[in-house]
C-alpha positions in Angstrom: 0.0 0.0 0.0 1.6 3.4 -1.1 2.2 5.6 1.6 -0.1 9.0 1.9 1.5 11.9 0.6 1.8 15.2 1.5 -0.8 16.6 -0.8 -3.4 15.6 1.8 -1.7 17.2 4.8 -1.5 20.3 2.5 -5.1 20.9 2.3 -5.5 20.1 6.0 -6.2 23.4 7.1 -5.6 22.7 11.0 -2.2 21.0 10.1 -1.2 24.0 8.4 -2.4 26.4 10.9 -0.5 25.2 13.4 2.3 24.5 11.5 3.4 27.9 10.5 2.4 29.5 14.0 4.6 26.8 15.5 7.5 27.9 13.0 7.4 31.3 13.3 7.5 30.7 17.3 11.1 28.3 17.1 12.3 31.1 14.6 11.7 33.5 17.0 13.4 31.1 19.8 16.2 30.2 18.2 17.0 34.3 17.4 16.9 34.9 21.0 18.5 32.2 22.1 21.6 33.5 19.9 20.9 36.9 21.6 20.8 36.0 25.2 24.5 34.9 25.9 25.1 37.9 23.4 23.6 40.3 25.9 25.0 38.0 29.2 28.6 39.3 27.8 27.8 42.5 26.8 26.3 43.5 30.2 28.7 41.4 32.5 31.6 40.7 30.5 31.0 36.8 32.5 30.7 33.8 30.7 30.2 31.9 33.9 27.1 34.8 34.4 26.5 33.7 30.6 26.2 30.0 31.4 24.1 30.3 34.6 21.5 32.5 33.0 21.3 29.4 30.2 21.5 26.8 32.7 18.4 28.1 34.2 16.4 28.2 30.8 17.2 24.6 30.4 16.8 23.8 33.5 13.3 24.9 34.0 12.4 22.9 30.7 13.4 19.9 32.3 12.4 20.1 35.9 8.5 21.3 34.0 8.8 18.2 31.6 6.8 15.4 33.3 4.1 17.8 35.1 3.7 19.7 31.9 2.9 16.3 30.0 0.4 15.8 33.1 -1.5 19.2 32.3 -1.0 18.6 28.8 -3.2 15.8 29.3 -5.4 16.5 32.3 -6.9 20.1 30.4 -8.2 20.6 27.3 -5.0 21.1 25.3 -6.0 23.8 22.9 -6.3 25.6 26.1 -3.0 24.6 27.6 -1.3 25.8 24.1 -2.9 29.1 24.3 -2.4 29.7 28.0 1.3 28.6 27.5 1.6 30.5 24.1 -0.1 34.0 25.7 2.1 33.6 29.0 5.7 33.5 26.9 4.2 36.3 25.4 4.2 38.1 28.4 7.4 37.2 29.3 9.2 37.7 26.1 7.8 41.4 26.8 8.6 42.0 29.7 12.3 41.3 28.6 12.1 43.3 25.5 10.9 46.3 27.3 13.3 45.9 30.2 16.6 45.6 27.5 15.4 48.3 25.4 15.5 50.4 28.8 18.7 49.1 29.3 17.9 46.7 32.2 20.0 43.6 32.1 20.0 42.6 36.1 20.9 39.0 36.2 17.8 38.0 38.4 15.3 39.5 36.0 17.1 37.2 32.7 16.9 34.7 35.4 13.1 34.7 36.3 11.9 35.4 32.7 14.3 32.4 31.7 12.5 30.3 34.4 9.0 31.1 33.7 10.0 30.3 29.7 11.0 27.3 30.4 8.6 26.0 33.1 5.6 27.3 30.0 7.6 25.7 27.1 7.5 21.8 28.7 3.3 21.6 28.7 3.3 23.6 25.1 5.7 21.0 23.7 4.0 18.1 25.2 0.2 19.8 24.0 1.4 20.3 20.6 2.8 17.0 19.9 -0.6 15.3 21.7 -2.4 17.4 19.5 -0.5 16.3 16.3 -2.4 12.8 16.9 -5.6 14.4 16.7 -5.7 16.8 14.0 -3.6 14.0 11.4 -5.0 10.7 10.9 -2.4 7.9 11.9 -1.3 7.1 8.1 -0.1 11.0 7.5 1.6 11.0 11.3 5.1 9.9 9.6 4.9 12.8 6.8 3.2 15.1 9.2 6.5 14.9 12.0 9.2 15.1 8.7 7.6 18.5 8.0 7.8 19.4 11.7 11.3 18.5 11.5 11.9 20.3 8.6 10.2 23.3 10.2 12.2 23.2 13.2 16.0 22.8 11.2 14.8 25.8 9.2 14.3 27.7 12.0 18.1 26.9 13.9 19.5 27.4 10.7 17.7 31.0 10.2 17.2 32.1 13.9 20.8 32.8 14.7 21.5 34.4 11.8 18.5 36.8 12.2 18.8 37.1 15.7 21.9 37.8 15.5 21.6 40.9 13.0 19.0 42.0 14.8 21.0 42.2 17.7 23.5 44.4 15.9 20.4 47.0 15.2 19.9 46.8 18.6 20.0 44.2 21.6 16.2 44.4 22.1 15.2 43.6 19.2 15.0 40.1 18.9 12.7 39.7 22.4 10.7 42.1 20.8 10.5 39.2 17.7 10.3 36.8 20.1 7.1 37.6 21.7 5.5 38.8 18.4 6.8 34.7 17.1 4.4 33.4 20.3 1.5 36.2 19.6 1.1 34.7 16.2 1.4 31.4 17.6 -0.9 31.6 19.9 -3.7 32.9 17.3 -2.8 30.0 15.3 -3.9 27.5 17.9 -7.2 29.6 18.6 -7.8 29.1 14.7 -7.7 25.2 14.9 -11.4 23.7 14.4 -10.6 20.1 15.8 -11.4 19.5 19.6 -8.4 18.9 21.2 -9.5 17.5 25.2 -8.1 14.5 26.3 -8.8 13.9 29.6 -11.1 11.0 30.9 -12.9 10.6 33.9 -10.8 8.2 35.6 -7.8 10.5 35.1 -9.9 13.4 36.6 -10.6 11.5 39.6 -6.5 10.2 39.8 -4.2 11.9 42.1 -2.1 14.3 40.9 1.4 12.0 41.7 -0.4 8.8 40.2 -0.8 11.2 36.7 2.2 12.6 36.7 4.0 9.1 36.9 1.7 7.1 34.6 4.0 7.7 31.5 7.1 7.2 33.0 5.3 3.5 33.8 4.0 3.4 30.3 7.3 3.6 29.1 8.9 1.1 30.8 6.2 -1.5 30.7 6.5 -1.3 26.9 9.6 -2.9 25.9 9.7 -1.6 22.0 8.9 2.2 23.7 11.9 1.2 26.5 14.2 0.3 24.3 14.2 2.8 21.0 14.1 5.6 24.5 17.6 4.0 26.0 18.7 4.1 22.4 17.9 7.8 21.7 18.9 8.9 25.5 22.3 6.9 24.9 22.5 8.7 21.3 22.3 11.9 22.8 24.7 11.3 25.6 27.5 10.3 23.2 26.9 13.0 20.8 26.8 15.6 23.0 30.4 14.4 24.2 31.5 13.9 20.6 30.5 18.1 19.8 32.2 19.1 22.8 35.9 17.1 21.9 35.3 18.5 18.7 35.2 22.0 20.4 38.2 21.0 22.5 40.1 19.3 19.8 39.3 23.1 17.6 40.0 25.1 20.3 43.7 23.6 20.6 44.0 24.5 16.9 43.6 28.0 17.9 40.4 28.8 15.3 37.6 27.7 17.4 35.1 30.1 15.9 35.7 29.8 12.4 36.0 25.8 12.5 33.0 25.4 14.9 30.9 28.0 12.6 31.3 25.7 9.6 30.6 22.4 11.9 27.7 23.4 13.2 26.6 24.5 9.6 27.5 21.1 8.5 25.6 19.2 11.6 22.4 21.1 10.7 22.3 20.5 7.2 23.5 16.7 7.8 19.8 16.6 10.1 18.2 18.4 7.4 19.0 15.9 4.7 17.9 12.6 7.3 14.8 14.6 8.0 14.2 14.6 3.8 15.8 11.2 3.0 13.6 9.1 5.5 10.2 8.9 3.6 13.0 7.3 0.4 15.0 5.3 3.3 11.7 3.6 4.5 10.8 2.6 1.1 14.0 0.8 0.6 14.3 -0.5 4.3 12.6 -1.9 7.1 12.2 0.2 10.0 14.2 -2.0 12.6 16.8 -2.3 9.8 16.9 1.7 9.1 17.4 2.1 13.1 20.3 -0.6 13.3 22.1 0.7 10.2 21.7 4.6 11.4 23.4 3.6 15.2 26.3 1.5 13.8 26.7 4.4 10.9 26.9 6.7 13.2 29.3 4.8 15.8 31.7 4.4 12.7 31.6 7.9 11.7 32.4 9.3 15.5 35.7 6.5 15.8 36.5 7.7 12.3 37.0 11.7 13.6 40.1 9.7 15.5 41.9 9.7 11.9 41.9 13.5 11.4 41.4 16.8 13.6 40.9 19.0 10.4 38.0 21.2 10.5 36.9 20.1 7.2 36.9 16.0 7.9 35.2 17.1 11.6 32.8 18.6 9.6 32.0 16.0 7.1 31.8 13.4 9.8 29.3 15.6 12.2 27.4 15.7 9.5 27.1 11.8 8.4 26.6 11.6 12.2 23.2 14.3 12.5 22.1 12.8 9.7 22.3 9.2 10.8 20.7 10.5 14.0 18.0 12.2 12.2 16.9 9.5 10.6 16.4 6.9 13.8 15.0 9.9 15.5 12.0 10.3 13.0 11.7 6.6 13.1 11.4 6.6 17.5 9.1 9.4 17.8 6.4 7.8 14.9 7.0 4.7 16.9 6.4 6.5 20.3 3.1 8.7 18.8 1.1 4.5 17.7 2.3 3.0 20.8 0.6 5.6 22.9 -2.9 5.7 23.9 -4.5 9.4 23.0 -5.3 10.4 27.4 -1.6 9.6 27.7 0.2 11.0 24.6 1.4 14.3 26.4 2.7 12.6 29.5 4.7 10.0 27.6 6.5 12.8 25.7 7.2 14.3 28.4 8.8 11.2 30.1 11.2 10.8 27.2 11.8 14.3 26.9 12.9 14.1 30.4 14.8 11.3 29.6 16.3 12.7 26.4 17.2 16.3 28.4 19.2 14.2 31.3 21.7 12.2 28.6 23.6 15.3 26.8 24.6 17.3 30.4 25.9 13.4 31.6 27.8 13.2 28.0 29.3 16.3 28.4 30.9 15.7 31.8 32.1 12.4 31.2 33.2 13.1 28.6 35.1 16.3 29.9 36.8 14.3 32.1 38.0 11.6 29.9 39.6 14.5 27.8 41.7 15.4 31.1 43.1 11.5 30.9 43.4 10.8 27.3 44.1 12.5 24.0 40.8 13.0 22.0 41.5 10.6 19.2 41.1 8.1 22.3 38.0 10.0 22.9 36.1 9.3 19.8 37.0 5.9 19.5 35.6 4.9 23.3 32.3 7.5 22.0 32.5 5.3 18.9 32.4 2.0 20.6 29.8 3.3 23.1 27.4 3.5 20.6 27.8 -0.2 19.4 25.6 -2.1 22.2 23.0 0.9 21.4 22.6 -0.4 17.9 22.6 -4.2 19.3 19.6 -3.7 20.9 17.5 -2.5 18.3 14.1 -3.9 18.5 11.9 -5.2 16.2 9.7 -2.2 14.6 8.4 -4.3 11.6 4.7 -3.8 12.7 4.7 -1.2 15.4 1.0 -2.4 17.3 -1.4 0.3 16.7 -2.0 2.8 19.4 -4.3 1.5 22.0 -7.9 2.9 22.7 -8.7 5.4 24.7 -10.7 5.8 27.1 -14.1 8.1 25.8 -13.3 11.9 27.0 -15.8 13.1 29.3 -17.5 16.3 27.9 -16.4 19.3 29.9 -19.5 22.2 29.3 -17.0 24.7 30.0 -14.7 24.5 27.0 -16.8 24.9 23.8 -16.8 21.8 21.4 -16.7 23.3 17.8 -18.1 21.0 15.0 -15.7 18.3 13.9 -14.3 19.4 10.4 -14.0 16.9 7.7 -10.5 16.2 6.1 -10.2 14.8 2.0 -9.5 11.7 3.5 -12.7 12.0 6.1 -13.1 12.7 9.6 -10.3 14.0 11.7 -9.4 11.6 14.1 -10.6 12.5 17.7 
């Protein structure tokens, strides 16, 4: 049977909604994300001040990940996206105002960092819960490539405008920042399919039973345990890999200029996975495209052992993102039919948890093998870590279909509109 195309998606008018309000909010993300260690420096002249004000943007994404998959799937998530969406408005504002005054205190970047973060875990979860009920389960594979392709778009064009934006003046991109969530937000009040999720039983559940139920999920599932480990291990050896590549560049003495054209070269490498996997799955089997990708990938990180050129660094990151890209498309289908509709946003969450917890590990071990050994020895031990990762591949052949949900009990208080018909007939629910 052929696989649906994208022409269907493309006159899915709730698909494309949110799709382009979602954009234009990572472009506006990734611009200010280039512009907030920009400002850090320019204010403090600290890049430990730098680090801390980032550390507590990520940090509050991960410390909000599981209970923001538990609200994304306790309240009707159209609401929880536009509460989320209108509240990093707010916040995006109030640091846009305060640098254009010229008020850069460290606790104020701090506390609008945290309250970004803590509203960013239940929007991600909400969005991707709602993915499952505005594309029928056939288009879910083309619908998350163009998601991908979205969101490596919008880190390839983000810095670059943030970053000249920054030049006209360091407000500026906050100011685009909370105009990115403004039209996001209206994009999610302009979808027509009801988004609730949340059953009876799970409104009658304590709040520490919700919160933990996908975490459980997870791990009772074996195919959804293991294609996690592999993605969590993935992520903890890459992120080592990037930072001995930044080591072994920085002891060249042209850090910027080689790590410019690597990280150009890792983002179009995730790009082109992102493009090549509907062609890939035609060709091979999904346990067979996640096998090959992991033991690609361990090859291609021992293989930076031959070289510390920028140009071979940046060849190889970019077989390596690519390789990456393509399991990663493959796990997060695999994840979205596994997963029962009342549980979609807290399963998400648990792997994004676990996902967020593997790089900051891979870094520091990997910071202190580099004070032992010399960094080909590095990439060879990252290399052979990710050989037992692709060993354990599971069979993906014929991923079982999601599993029912429960009914959702009708809540009077959020309006239902009418259920809009796609070309291929009614939006799933």
């Amino acid at each position: 049977m052929k696989p649906a195309g994208p022409d269907s998606l493309r006159r899915n008018r709730d698909f494309q909604i949110l799709c382009v309000g979602q954009g234009l909010s990572m472009l506006g993300s990734a611009a200010s994300a280039l512009a907030l260690p920009l400002l850090v420096l320019n204010s403090t002249g600290s890049p430990l001040r730098a680090g801390l004000v980032e550390a507590v943007w990520a940090g509050s994404l991960a410390l909000a990940s599981l209970p923001g998959g538990t609200i994304a799937d306790r309240f009707d998530r159209r609401s929880v996206l536009l509460v989320c969406e209108l509240g990093r408005v707010a916040a995006s504002l109030v640091l846009a105002v305060a640098v254009q005054s010229g008020n850069t205190a460290l606790p104020l970047l701090l506390g609008v960092g945290a309250v970004l973060g803590f509203l960013t875990a239940p929007s991600v979860a909400a969005g991707l819960a709602a993915l499952t009920r505005i594309v029928p389960e056939s288009q879910l594979g083309t619908a998350l490539t163009v998601n991908r392709v979205r969101g490596q778009a919008a880190y390839l064009l983000g810095p670059v405008l943030g970053g000249w934006l920054f030049t006209l003046s360091p407000g500026y991109p906050f100011w685009l920042d909370a105009a990115s969530f403004a039209v996001a937000a209206a994009s999610v009040y302009a979808v027509r399919t009801p988004l609730s999720a949340a059953t009876a039983s799970e409104r009658e559940s304590g709040w520490v039973e919700r919160t933990g139920a996908g975490l459980r999920f997870v791990w009772r599932d074996s195919v959804l345990r293991r294609v996690s480990l592999i993605a969590a291990g993935q992520n903890f050896v890459l992120d080592g890999t990037y930072l001995t590549v930044v080591v072994v560049s920085s002891r060249q003495g042209s850090a910027g200029l080689s790590m410019g054209a690597i990280a150009a070269a890792s983002a179009m490498g995730a790009l082109a996975g992102i493009l090549l996997m509907p062609r890939v799955g035609e060709v091979l089997r999904p346990t067979h495209v996640l096998f090959v990708s992991g033991a690609v990938c361990a090859g291609l990180v021992a293989a930076m052992a031959l070289g510390s050129s920028a140009a071979l660094l940046a060849v190889l990151m970019g077989g390596c993102s690519m390789a990456i890209s393509l399991s990663s498309s493959l796990t997060t289908v695999t994840r979205m039919l596994r997963t029962p509709d009342h549980l979609q946003g807290r399963v998400h969450s648990a792997v994004g948890l676990l996902l967020m917890a593997a790089p900051p590990l891979g870094s520091t071990l990997t910071g202190l093998f580099l004070e032992h050994l010399p960094a080909p020895a590095v990439f060879v031990t990252l290399g052979i870590l990710l050989v037992p990762l692709a060993l354990i591949t599971p069979r993906l052949d014929a991923p079982a279909p999601r599993a029912a949900p429960d009914p959702p009990a009708p809540d009077p208080a959020v309006p239902r509109p009418p259920t809009p018909r796609s070309p291929d007939g009614p939006c799933p629910r």
